[in-house]
PDB file of N, H, CA, C and O in Angstrom:
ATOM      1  N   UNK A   1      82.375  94.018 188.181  1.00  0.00           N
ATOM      2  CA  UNK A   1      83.627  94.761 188.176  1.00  0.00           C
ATOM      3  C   UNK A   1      84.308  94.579 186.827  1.00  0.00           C
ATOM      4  O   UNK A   1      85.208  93.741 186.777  1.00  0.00           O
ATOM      5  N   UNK A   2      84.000  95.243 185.752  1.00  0.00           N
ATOM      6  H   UNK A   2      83.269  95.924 185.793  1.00  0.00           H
ATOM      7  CA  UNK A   2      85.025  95.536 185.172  1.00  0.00           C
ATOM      8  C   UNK A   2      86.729  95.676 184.569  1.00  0.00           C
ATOM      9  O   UNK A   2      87.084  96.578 183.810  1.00  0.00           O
ATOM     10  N   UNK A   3      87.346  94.940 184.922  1.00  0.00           N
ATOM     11  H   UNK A   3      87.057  94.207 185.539  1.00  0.00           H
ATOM     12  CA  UNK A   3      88.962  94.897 184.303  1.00  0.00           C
ATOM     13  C   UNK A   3      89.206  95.765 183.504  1.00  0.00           C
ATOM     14  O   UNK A   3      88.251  96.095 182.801  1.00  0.00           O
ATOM     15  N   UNK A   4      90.555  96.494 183.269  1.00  0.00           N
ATOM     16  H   UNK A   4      91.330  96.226 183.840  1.00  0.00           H
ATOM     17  CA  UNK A   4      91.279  97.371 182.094  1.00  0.00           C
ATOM     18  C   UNK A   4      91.723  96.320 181.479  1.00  0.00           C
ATOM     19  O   UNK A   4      91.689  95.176 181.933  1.00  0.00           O
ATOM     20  N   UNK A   5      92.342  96.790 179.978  1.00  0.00           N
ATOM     21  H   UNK A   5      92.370  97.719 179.608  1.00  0.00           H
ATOM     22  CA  UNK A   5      93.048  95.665 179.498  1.00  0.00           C
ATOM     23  C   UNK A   5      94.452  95.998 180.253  1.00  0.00           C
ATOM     24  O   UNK A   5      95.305  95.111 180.263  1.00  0.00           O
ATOM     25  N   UNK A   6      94.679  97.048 180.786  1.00  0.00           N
ATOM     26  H   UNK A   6      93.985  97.769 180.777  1.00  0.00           H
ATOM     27  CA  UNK A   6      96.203  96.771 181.645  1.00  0.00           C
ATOM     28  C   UNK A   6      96.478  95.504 182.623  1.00  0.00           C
ATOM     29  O   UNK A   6      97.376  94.662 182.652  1.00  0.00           O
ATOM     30  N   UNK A   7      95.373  95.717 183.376  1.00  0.00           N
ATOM     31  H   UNK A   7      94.644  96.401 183.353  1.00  0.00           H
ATOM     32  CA  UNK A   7      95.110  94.666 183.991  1.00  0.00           C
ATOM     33  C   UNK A   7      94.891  93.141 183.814  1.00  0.00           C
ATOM     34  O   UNK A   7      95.361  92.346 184.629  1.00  0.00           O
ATOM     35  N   UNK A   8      94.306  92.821 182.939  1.00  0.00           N
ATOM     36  H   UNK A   8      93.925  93.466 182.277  1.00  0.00           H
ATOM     37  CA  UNK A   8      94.113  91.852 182.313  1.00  0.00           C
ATOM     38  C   UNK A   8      95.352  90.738 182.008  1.00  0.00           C
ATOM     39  O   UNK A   8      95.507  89.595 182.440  1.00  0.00           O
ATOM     40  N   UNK A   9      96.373  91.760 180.849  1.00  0.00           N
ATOM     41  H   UNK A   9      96.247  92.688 180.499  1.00  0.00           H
ATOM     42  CA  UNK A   9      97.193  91.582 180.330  1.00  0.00           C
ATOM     43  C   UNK A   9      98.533  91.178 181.986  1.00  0.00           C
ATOM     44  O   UNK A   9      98.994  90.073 182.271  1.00  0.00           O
ATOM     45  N   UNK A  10      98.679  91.944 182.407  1.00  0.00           N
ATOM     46  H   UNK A  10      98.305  92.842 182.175  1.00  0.00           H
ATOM     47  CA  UNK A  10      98.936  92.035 183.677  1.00  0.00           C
ATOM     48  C   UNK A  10      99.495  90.859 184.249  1.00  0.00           C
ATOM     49  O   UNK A  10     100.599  90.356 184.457  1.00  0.00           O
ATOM     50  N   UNK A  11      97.637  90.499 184.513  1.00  0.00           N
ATOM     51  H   UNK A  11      96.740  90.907 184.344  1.00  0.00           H
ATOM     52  CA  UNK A  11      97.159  88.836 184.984  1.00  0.00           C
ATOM     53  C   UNK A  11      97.470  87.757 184.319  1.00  0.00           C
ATOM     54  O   UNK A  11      97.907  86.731 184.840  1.00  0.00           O
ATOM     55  N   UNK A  12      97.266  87.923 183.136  1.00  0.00           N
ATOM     56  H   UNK A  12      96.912  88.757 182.713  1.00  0.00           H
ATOM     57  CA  UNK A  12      97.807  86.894 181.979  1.00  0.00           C
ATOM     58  C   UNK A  12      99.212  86.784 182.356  1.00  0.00           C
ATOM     59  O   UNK A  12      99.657  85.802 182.950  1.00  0.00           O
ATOM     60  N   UNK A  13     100.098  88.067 181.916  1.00  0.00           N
ATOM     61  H   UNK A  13      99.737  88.865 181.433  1.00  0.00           H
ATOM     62  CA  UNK A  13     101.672  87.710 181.952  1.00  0.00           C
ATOM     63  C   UNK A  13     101.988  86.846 183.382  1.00  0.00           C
ATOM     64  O   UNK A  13     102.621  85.791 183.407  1.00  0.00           O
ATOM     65  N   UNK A  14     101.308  87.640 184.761  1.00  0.00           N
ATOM     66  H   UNK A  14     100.793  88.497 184.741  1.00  0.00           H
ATOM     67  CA  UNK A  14     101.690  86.353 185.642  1.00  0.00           C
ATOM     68  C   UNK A  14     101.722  84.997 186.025  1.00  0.00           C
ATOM     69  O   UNK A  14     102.527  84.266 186.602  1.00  0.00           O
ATOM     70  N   UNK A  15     100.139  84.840 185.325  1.00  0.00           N
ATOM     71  H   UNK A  15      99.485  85.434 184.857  1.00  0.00           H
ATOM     72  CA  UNK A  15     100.090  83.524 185.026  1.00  0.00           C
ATOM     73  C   UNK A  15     100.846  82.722 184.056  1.00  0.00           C
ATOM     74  O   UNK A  15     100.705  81.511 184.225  1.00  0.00           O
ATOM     75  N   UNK A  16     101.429  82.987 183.318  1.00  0.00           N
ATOM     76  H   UNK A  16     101.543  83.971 183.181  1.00  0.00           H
ATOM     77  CA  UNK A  16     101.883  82.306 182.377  1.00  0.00           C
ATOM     78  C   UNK A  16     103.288  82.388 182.895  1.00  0.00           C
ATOM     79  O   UNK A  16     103.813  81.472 182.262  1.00  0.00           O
ATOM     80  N   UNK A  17     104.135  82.855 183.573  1.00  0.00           N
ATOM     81  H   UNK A  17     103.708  83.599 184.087  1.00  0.00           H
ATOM     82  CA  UNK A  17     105.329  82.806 184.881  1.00  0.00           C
ATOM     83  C   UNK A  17     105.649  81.742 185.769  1.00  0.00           C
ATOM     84  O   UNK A  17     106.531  80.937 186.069  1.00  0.00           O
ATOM     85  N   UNK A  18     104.029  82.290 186.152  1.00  0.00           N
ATOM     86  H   UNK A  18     103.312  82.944 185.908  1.00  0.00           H
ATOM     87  CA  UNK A  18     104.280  81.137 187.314  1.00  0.00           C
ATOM     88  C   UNK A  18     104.119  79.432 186.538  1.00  0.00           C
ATOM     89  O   UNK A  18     104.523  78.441 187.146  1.00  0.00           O
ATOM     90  N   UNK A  19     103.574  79.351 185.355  1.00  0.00           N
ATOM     91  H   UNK A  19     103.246  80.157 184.861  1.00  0.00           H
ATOM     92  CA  UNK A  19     103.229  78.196 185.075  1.00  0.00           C
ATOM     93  C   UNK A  19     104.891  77.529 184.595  1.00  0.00           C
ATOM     94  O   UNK A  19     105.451  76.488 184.938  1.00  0.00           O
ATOM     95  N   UNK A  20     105.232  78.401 183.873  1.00  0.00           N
ATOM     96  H   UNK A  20     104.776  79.246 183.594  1.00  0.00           H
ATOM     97  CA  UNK A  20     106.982  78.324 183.261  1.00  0.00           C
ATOM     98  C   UNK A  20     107.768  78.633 184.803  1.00  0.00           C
ATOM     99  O   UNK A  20     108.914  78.986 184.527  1.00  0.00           O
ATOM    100  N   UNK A  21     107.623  78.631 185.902  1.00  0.00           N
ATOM    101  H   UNK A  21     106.692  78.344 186.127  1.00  0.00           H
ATOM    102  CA  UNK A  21     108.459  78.510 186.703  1.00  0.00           C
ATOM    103  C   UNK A  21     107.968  77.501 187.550  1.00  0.00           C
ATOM    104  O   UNK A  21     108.786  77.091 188.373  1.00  0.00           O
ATOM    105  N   UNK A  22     106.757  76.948 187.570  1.00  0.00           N
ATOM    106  H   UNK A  22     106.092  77.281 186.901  1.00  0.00           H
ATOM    107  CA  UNK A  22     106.418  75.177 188.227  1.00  0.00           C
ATOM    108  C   UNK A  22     106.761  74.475 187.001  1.00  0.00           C
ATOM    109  O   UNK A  22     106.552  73.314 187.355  1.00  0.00           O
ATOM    110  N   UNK A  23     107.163  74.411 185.751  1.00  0.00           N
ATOM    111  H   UNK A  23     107.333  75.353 185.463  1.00  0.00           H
ATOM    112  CA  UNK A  23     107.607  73.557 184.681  1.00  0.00           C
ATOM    113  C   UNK A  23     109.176  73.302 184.912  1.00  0.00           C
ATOM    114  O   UNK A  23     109.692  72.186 184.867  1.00  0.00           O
ATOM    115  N   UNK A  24     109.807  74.419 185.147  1.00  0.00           N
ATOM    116  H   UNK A  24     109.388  75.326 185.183  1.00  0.00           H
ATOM    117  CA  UNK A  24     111.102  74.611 185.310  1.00  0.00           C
ATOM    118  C   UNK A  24     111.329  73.888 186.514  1.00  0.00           C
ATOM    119  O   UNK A  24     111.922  72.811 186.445  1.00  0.00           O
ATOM    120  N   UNK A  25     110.850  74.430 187.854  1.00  0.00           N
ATOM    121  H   UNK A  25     110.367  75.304 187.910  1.00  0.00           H
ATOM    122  CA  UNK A  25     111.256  73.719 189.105  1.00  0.00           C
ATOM    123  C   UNK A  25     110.869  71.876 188.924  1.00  0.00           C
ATOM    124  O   UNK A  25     111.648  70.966 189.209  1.00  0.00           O
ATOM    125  N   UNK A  26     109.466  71.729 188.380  1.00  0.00           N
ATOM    126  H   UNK A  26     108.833  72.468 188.149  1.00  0.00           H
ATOM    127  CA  UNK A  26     109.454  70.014 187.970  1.00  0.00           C
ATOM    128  C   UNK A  26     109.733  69.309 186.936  1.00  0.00           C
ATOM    129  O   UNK A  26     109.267  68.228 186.575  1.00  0.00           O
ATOM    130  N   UNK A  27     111.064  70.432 186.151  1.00  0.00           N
ATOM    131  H   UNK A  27     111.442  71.310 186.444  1.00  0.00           H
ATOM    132  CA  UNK A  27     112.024  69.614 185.225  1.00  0.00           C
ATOM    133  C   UNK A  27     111.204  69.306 183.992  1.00  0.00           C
ATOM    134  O   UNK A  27     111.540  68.445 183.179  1.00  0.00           O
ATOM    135  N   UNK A  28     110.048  70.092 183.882  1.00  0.00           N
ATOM    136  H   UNK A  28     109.775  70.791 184.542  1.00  0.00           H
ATOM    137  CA  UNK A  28     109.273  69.417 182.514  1.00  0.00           C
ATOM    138  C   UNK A  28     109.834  70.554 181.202  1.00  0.00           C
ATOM    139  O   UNK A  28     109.142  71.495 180.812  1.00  0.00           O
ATOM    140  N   UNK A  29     110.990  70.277 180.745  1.00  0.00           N
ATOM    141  H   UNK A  29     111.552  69.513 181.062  1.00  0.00           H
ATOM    142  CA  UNK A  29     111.254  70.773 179.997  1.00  0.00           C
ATOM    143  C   UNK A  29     110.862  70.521 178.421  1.00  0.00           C
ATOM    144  O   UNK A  29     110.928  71.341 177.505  1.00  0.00           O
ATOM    145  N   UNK A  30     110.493  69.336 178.377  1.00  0.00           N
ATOM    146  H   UNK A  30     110.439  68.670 179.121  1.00  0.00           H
ATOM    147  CA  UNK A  30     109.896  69.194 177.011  1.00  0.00           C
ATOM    148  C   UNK A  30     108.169  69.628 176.668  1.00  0.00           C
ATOM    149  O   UNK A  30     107.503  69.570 175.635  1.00  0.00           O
ATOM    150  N   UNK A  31     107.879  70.037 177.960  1.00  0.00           N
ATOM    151  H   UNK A  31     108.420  70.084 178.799  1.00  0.00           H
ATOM    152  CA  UNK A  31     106.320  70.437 177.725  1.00  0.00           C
ATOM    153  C   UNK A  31     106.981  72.122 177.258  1.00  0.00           C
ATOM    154  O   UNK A  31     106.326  72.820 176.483  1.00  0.00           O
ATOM    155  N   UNK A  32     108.135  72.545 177.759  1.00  0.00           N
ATOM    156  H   UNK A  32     108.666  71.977 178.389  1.00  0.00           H
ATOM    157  CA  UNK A  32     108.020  73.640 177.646  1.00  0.00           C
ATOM    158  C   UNK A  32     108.557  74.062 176.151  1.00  0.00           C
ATOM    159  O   UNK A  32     108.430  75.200 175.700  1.00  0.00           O
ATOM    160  N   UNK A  33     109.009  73.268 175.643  1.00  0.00           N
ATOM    161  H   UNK A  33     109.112  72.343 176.010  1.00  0.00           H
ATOM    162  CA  UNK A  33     109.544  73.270 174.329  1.00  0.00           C
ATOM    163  C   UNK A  33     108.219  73.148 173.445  1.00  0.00           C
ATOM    164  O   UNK A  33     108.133  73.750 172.375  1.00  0.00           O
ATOM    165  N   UNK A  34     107.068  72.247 173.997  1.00  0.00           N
ATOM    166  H   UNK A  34     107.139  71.759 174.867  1.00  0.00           H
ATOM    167  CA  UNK A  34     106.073  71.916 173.312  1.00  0.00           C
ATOM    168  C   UNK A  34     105.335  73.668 173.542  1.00  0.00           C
ATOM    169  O   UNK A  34     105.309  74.305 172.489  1.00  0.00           O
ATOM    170  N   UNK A  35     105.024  74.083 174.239  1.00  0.00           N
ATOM    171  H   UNK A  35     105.045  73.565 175.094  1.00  0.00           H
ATOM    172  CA  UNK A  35     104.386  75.197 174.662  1.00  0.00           C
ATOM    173  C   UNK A  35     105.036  76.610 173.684  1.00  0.00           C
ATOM    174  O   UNK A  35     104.551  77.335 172.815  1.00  0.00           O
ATOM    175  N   UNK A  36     106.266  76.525 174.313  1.00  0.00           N
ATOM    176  H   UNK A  36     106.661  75.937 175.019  1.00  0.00           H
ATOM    177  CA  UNK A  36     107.148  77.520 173.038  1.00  0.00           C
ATOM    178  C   UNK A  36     106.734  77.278 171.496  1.00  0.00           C
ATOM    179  O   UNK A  36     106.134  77.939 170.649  1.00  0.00           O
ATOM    180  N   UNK A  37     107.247  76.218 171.538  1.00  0.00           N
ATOM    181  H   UNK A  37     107.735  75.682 172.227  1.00  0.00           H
ATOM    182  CA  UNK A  37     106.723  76.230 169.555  1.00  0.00           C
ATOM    183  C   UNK A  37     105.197  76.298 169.288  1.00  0.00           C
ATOM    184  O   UNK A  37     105.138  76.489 168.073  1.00  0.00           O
ATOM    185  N   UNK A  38     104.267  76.258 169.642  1.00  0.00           N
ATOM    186  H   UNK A  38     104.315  76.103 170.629  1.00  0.00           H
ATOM    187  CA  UNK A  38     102.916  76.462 169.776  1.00  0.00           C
ATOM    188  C   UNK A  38     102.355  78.000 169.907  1.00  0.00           C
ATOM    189  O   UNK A  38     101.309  78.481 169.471  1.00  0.00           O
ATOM    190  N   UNK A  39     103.596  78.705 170.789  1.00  0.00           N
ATOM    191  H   UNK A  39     104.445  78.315 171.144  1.00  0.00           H
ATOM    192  CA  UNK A  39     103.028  80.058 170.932  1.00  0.00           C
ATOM    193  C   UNK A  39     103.961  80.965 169.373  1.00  0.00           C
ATOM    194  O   UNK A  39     103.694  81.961 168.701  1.00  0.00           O
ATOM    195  N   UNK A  40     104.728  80.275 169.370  1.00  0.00           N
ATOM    196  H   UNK A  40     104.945  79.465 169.916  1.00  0.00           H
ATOM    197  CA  UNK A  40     105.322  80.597 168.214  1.00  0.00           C
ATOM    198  C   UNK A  40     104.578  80.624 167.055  1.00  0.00           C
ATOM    199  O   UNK A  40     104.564  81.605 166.311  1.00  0.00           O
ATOM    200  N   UNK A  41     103.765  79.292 166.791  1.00  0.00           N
ATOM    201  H   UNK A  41     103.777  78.496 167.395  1.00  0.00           H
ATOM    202  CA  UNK A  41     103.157  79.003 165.451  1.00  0.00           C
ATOM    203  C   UNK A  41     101.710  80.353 165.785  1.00  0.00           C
ATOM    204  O   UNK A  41     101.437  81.278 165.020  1.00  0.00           O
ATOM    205  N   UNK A  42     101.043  80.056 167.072  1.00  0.00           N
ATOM    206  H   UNK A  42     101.265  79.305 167.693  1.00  0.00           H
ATOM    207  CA  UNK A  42     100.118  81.407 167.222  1.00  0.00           C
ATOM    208  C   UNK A  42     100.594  82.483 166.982  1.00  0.00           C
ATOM    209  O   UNK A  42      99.887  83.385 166.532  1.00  0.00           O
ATOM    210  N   UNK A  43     101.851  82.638 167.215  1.00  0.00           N
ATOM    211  H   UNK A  43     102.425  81.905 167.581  1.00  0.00           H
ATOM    212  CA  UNK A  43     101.999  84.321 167.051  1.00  0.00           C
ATOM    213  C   UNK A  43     102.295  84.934 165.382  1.00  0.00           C
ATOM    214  O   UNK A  43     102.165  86.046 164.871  1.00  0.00           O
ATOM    215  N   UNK A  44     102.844  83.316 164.764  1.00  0.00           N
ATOM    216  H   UNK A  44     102.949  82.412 165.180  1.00  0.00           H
ATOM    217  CA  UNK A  44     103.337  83.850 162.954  1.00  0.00           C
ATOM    218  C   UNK A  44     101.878  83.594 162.297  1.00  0.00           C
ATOM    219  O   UNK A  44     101.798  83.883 161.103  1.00  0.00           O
ATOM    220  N   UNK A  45     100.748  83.104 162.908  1.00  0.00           N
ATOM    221  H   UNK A  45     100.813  82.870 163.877  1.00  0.00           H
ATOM    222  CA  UNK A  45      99.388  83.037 162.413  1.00  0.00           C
ATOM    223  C   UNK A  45      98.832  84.717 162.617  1.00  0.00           C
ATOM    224  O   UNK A  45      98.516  85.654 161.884  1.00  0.00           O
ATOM    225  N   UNK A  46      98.906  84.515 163.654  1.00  0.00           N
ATOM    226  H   UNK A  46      99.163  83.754 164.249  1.00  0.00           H
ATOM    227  CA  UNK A  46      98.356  86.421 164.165  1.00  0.00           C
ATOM    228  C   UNK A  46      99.012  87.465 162.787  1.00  0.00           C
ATOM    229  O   UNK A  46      98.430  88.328 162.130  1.00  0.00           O
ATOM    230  N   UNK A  47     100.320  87.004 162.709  1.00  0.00           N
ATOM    231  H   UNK A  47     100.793  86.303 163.243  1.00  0.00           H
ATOM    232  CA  UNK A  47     100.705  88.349 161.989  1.00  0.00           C
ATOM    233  C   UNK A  47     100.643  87.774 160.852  1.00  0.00           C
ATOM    234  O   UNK A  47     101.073  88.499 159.954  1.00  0.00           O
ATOM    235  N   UNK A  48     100.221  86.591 160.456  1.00  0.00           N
ATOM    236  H   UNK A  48      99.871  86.002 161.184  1.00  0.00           H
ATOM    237  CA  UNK A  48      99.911  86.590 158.650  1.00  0.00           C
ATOM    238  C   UNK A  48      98.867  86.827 158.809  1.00  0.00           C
ATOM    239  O   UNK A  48      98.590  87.578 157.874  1.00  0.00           O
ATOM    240  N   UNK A  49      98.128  86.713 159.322  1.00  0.00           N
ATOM    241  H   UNK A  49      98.353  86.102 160.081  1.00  0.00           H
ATOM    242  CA  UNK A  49      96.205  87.130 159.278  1.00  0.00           C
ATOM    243  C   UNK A  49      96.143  88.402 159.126  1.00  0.00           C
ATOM    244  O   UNK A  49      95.538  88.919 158.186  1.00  0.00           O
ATOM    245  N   UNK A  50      96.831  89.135 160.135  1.00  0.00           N
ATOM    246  H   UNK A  50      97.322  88.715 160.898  1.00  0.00           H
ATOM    247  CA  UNK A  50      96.358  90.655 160.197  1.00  0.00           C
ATOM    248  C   UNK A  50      96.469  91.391 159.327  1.00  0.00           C
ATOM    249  O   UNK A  50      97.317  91.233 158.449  1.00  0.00           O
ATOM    250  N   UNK A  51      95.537  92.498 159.360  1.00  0.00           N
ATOM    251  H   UNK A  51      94.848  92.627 160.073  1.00  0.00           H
ATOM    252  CA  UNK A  51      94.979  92.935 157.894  1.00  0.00           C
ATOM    253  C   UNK A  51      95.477  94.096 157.961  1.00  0.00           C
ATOM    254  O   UNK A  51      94.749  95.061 158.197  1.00  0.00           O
ATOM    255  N   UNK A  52      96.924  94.240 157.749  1.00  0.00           N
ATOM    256  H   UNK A  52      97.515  93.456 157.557  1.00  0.00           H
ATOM    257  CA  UNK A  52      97.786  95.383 157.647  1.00  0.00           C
ATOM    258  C   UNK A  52      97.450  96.358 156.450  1.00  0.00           C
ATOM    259  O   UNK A  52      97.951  97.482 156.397  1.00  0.00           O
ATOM    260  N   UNK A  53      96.686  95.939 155.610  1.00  0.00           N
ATOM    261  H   UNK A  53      96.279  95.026 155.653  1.00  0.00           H
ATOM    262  CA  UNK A  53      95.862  96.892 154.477  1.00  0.00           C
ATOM    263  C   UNK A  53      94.708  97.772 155.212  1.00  0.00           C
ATOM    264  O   UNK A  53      94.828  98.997 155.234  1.00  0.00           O
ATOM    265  N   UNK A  54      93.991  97.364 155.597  1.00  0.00           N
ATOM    266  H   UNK A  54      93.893  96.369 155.579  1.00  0.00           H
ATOM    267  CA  UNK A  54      92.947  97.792 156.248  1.00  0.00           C
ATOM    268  C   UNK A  54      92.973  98.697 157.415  1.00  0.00           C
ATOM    269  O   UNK A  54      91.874  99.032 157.858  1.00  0.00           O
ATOM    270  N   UNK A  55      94.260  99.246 158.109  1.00  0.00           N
ATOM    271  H   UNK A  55      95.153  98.974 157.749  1.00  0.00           H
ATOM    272  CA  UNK A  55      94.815  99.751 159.009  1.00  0.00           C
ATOM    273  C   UNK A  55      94.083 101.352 158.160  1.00  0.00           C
ATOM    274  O   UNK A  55      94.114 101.476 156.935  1.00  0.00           O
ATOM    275  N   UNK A  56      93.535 102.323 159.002  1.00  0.00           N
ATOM    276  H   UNK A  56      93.509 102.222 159.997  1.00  0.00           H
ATOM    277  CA  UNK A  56      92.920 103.321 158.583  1.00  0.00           C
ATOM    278  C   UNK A  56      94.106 104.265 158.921  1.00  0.00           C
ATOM    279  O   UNK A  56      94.922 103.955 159.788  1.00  0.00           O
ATOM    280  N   UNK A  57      94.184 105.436 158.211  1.00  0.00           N
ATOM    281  H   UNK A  57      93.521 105.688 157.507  1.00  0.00           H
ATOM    282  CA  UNK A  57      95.532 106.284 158.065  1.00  0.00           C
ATOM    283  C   UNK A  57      94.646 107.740 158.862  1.00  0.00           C
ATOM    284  O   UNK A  57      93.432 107.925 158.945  1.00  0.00           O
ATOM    285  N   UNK A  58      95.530 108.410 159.251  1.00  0.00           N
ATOM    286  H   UNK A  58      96.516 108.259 159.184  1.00  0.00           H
ATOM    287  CA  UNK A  58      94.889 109.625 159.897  1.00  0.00           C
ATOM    288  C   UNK A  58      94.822 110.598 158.754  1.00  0.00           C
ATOM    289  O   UNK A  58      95.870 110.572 158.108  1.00  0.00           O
ATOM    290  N   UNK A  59      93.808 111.568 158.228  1.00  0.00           N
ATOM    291  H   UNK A  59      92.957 111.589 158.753  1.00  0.00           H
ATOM    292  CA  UNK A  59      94.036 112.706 157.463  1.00  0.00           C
ATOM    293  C   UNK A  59      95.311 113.140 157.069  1.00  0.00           C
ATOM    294  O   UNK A  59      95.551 112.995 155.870  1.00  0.00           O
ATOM    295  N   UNK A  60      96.459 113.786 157.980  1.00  0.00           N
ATOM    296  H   UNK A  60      96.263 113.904 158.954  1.00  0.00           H
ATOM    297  CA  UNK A  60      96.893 114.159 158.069  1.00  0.00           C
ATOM    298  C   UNK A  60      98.175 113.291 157.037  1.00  0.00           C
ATOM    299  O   UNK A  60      98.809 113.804 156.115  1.00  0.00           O
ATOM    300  N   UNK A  61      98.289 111.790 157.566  1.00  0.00           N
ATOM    301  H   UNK A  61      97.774 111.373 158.315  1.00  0.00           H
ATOM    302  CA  UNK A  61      98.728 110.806 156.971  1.00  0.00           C
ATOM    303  C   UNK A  61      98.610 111.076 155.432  1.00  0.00           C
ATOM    304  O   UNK A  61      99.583 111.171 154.684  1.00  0.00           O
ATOM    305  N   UNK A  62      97.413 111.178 155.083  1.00  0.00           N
ATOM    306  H   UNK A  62      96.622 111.100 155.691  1.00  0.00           H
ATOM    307  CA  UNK A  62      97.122 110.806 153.873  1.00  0.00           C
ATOM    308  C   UNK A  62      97.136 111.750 152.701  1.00  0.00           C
ATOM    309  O   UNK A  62      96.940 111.610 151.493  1.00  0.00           O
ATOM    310  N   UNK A  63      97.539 113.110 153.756  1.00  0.00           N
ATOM    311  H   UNK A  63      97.698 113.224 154.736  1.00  0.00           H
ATOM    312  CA  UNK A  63      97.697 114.319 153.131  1.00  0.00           C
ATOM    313  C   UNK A  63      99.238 114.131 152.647  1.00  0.00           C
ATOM    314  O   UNK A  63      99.574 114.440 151.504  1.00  0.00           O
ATOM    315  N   UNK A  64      99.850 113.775 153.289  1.00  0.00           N
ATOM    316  H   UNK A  64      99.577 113.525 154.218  1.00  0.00           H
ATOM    317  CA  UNK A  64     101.329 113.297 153.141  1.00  0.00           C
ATOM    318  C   UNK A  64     101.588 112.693 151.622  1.00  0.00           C
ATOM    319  O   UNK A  64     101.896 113.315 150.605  1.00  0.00           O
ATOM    320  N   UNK A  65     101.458 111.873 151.727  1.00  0.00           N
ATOM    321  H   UNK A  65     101.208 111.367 152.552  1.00  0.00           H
ATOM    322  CA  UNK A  65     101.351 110.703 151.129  1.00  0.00           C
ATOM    323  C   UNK A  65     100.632 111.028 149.285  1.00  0.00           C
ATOM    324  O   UNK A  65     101.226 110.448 148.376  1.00  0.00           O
ATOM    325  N   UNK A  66      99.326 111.999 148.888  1.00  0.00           N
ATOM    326  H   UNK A  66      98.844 112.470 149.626  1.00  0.00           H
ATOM    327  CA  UNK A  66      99.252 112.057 148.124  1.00  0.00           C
ATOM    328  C   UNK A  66      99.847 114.071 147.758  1.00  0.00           C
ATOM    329  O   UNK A  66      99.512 115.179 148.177  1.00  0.00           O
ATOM    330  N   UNK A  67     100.829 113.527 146.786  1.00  0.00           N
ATOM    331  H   UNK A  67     101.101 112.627 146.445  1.00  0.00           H
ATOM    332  CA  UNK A  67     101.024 115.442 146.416  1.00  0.00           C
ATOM    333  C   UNK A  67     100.376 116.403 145.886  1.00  0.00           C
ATOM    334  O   UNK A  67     100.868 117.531 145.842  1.00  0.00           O
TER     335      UNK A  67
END
């Protein structure tokens, strides 16, 4: 069986809910501080990596763009 990425993503976001709402109900607030800054440092890695040059332009784009 197959998954969409709708789905997927979906599944992910719930899981990661319920995990931040058993942290919350058992008071582990410093794991969650640890967890936050971690997804933080992943997410400013993601967007310095990504290869925003390399992003391919549509024709139409590029017709624009040169006069």
């Amino acid at each position: 069986m197959k998954l969409s990425r709708r789905t997927i993503a979906l599944s992910l976001m719930l899981l990661v809910s319920i995990v931040i709402g058993v942290l919350i109900a058992n008071e582990q607030i410093s794991i969650l501080y640890v967890l936050a800054t971690l997804s933080l440092v992943v997410l400013l890695l993601v967007v310095g990596f990504a290869d925003l040059e390399g992003v391919s332009r549509t024709e139409s784009d590029s017709a624009h763009s040169n006069p």
